[in-house]
DRENLO-586385 format. One record per residue (C-alpha): residue in three letters; y, x, z. Coordinates in steps of 0.02 Angstrom, whole numbers, plus 50000, padded with zeros to 5 digits. Layout:
AlaYXZ;...
END
This chain:
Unk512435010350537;Unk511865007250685;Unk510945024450793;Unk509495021950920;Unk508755005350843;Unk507235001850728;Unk507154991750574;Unk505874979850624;Unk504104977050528;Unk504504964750435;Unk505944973950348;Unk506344962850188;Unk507084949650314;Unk508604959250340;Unk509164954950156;Unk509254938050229;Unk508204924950091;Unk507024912050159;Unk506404912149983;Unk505964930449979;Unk505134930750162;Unk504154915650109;Unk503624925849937;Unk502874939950024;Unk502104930750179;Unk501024920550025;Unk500694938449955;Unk500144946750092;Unk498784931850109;Unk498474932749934;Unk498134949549863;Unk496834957649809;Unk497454975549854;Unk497574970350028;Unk496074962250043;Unk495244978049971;Unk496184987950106;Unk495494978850240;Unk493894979350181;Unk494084997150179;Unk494624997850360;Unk493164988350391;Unk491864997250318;Unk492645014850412;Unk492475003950576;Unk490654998250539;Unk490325017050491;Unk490985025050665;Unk489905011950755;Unk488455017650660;Unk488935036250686;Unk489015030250885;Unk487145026150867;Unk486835044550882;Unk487125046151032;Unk485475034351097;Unk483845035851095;Unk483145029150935;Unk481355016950969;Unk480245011250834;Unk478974998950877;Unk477344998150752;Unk475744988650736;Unk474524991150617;Unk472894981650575;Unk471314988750465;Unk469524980950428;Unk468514995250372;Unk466615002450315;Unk465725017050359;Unk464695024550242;Unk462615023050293;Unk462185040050278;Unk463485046850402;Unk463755041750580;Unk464305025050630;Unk466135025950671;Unk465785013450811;Unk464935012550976;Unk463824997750912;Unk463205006050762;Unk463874993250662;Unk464564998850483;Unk465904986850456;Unk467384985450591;Unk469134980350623;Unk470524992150696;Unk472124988950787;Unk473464999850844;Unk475104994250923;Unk476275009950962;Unk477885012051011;Unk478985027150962;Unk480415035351069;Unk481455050150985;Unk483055059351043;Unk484145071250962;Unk485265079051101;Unk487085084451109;Unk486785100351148;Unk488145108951055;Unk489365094451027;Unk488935091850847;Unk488535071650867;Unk490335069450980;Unk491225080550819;Unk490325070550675;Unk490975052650780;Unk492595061050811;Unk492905064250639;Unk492285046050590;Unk493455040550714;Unk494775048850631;Unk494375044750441;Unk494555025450526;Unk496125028950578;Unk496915036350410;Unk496195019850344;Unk497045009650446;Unk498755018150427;Unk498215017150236;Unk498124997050255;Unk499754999150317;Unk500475007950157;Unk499644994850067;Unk500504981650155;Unk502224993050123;Unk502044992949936;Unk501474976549919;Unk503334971150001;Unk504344983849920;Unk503434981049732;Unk504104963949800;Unk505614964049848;Unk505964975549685;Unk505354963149574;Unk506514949049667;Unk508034962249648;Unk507704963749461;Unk507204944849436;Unk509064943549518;Unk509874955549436;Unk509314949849249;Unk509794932749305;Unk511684940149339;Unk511564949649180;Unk511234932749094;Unk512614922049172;Unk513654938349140;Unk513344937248950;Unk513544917248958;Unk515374919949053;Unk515824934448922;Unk515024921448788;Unk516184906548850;Unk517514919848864;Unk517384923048696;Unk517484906548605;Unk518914902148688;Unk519634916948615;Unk518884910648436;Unk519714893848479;Unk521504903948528;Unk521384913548352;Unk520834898448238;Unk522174888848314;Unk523534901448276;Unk522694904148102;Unk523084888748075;Unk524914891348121;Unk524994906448026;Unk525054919348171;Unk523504926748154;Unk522574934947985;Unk520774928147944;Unk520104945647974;Unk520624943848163;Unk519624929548167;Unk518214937248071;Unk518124948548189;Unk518084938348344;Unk516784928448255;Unk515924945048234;Unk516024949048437;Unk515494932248487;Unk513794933248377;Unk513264950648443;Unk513754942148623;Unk512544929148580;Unk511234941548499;Unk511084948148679;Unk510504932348772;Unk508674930748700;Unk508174947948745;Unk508744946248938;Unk507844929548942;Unk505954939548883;Unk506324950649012;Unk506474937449142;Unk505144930149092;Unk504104948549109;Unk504794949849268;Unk504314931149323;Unk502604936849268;Unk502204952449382;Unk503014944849536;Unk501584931849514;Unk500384945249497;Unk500984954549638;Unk500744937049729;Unk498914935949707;Unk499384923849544;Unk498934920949380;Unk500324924549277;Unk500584905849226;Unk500634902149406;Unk502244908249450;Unk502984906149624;Unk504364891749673;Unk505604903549728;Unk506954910049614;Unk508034923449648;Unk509924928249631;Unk510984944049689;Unk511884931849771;Unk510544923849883;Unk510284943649939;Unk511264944550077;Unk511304964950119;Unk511654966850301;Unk513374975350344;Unk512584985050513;Unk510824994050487;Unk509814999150615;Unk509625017850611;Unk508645028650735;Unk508715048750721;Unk507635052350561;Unk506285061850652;Unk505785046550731;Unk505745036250557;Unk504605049750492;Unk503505049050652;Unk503165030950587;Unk502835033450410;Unk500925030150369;Unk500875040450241;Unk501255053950377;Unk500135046550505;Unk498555046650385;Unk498885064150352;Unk498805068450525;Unk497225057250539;Unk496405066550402;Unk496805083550486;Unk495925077350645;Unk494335072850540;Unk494625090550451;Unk494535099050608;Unk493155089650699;Unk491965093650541;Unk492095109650555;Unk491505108650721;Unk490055098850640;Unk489535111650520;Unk489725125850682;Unk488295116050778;Unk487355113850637;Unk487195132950640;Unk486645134050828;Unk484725126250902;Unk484265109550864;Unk483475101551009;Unk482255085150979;Unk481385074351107;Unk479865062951062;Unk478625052051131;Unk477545038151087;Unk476185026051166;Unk475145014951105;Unk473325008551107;Unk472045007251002;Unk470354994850985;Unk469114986550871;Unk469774968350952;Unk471464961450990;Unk470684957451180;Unk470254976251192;Unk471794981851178;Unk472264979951348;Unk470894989351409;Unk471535006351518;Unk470255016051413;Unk471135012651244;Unk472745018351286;Unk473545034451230;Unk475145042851241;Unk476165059451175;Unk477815067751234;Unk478395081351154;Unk479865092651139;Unk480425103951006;Unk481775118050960;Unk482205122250797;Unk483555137350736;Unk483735143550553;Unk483235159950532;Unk483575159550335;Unk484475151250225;Unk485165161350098;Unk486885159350190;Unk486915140450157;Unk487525134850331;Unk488635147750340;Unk489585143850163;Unk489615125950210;Unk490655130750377;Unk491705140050275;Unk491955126250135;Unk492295113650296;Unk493705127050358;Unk494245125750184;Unk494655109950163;Unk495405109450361;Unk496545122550301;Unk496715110950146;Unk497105098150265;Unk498505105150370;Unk499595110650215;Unk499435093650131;Unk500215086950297;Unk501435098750319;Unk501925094950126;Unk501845076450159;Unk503025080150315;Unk504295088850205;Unk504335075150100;Unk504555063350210;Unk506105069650283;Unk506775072950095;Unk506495053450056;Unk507305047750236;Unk508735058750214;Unk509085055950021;Unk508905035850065;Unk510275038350224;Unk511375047850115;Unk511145034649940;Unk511715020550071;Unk513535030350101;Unk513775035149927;Unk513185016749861;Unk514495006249966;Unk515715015149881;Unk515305013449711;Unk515044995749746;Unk516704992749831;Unk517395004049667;Unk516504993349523;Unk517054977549602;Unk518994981149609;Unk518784985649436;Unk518134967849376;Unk519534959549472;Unk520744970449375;Unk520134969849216;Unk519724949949247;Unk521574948449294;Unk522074957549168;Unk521024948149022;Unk521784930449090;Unk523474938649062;Unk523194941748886;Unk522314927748845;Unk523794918448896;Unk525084930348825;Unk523984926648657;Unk524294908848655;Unk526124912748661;Unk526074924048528;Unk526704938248626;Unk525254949148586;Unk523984952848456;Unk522124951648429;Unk522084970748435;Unk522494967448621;Unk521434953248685;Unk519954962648596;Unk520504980348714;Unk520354966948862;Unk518854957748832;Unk517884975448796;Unk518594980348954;Unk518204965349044;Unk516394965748970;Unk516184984249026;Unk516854984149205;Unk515694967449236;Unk514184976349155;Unk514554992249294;Unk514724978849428;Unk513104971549405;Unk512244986849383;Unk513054992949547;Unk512294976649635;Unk510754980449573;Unk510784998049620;Unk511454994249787;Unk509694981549819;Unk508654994949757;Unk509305007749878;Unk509364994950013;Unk507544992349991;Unk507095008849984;Unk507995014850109;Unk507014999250191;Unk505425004650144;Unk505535023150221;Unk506605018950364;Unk505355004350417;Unk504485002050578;Unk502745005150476;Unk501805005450614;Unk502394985550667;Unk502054979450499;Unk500154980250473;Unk499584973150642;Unk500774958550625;Unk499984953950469;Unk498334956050511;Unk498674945250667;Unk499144931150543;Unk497974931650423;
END
């Protein structure tokens, strides 16, 4: 490990597979779940430039036209006396809330803020999409080794069969030996069709995860091989991996909008203050209304303050204090649990390298020591009793290496996922998209 460096954005590239990097560049144009993200982001952005409106004067402009009747027996409505007329009245509207107590700056602030957790949650999105990923590709690769595995242990054992029918046929061996053997090699066999259904499951989602239909299933084909881990990672202190979390950094977002609402529901307590005017004009003809007699105009200003309301304002600034308080524990939890994932993922990378380098010693031995049998069988120096103690051993110290490679790329990529520059990721992708 490597202290004082980040793991960039793009994190899967450290396990080194052209084929993997191209996977998840196709998904991240691809799927719906981040295309519903960042539709999410963008309708929190549209909705903090609408809250911004608040802060201007709001202008209506109106015009309405009437032909009308007066009745006989009542006074013309009109200077001419005439009973029918027309009516036309063009006005224009000014109103203005203002800021008096802060309540418009707190209701943007805390827009601003809900836009903010959204964008840190496009950037979790864009985390799980990669990890779900790079999982998939990891098991894809390690059901792939599991089936060469049972082919090797397969080939492995019909050369044995071959070894014992020979010497049957010499007389060294009793039929039940080979009975047996033929026994071994069929469950061996039996094996194979259930690892390939589960490939072809796992082929499945990572198409789905691509933004495919099932039958639609990427080019790229993956092997534990072809996942190259690195041998230095880049490891800064883990308060500074937490810092970048988004998970973390919505949390904090969603404090900020917890606090500014409470400011919100404070003003909402205090005077409202409203400015209005209009002007307009008013005639029987559209030439008229120009005339400086037809023109009218209001401005008014008024203060409002609740003098009862059965306590409602007040409950609702103690429900918004609520959920602030709400707010500030469910970071603080999130916070915990952050460090608990970056420390358990630091500490899995130790322990895993060692298990690896363990479980791989012990298929070289027990490899080594199933050739030696084999060929001490063909000499007749030792019995079936023996090859069959090597090939189970052989079979079982294999099986615990490729579950150790496995193991080993899913801690890698975890460790990945929570150690990752989050913050990098998102805006890179968005860039390219």
């Amino acid at each position: 490990m490597e202290l004082g460096r980040d793991i960039p954005g793009e994190w899967w590239e450290l396990f080194h597979s052209e084929a993997l990097n191209t996977l998840i560049a196709d998904a991240l144009k691809n799927s719906p779940n981040i295309a519903a993200a960042e539709a999410a982001l963008r309708l929190a952005h549209e909705l903090t430039l609408a809250g911004e409106g608040a802060f201007f004067p709001t202008a209506q402009a109106s015009f309405a036209a009437s032909r009308n009747k007066t009745s006989a027996s009542l006074s013309p409505a009109t200077a001419s006396g005439s009973l029918y007329y027309s009516q036309y009245s063009p006005q224009l509207t000014v109103s203005y809330v203002p800021d008096v107590f802060g309540g418009t700056r707190r209701q943007v602030e805390a827009l601003t803020a809900q836009e903010e957790a959204q964008r840190f949650q496009l950037e979790a999105a864009y985390l799980t999409l990669s990890a779900n990923l790079v999982a998939a590709a990891v098991a894809e690769s390690a059901l792939r080794g599991q089936i060469a595995a049972t082919e090797e242990i397969i080939r492995v054992q019909r050369e044995s069969l071959d070894i014992l029918r020979r010497q049957q046929g010499l007389g060294q061996v009793a039929g039940t030996d080979v009975a047996a053997q033929e026994a071994a090699l069929a469950q061996a066999e039996a094996t194979l069709p259930p690892l390939h259904k589960q490939l072809g499951e796992q082929r499945h989602l990572i198409a789905v995860l691509a933004g495919r239909v099932p039958s639609d299933q990427p080019r790229p084909r993956f092997e534990l091989a072809s996942l190259r881990l690195p041998e230095d990672v880049p490891v800064s202190v883990p308060s500074k991996f937490v810092d970048q979390r988004p998970d973390l950094r919505a949390a904090e977002a969603n404090v900020h909008a917890a606090s500014a609402l409470v400011g919100v529901a404070v003003a909402n307590r205090l005077p409202q203050f409203t400015l209005s005017g209009n002007i307009g004009s008013t005639a029987l003809t559209l030439a008229g209304l120009a005339a400086p007699g037809n023109v009218f105009w209001t401005v008014a200003g008024n203060v409002a303050q609740t003098v009862f309301d059965a306590g409602t304002l007040f409950h609702k600034q103690k429900a918004v204090e609520a959920a602030f308080d709400e707010a500030k524990a469910q970071y603080r939890q999130t916070v915990l649990t952050a460090f608990q994932n970056v420390a358990d993922a630091l500490h899995a990378l130790q322990e895993d390298a060692r298990a690896l380098k363990a479980a791989a010693a012990a298929e070289m031995a027990a490899k080594t020591s199933l050739d030696i049998v084999r060929r001490q069988l063909q000499l007749g120096a030792v019995n079936y009793l023996a090859l069959l103690t090597a090939q189970n051993a052989y079979q079982t110290a294999l099986s615990a290496r490729l579950q150790a490679d496995r193991r080993a790329s899913r801690i890698w990529r975890r460790c990945f996922r929570h150690l990752a520059a989050a913050g990098e990721t998102a805006p890179k992708m968005m860039a390219g998209r």
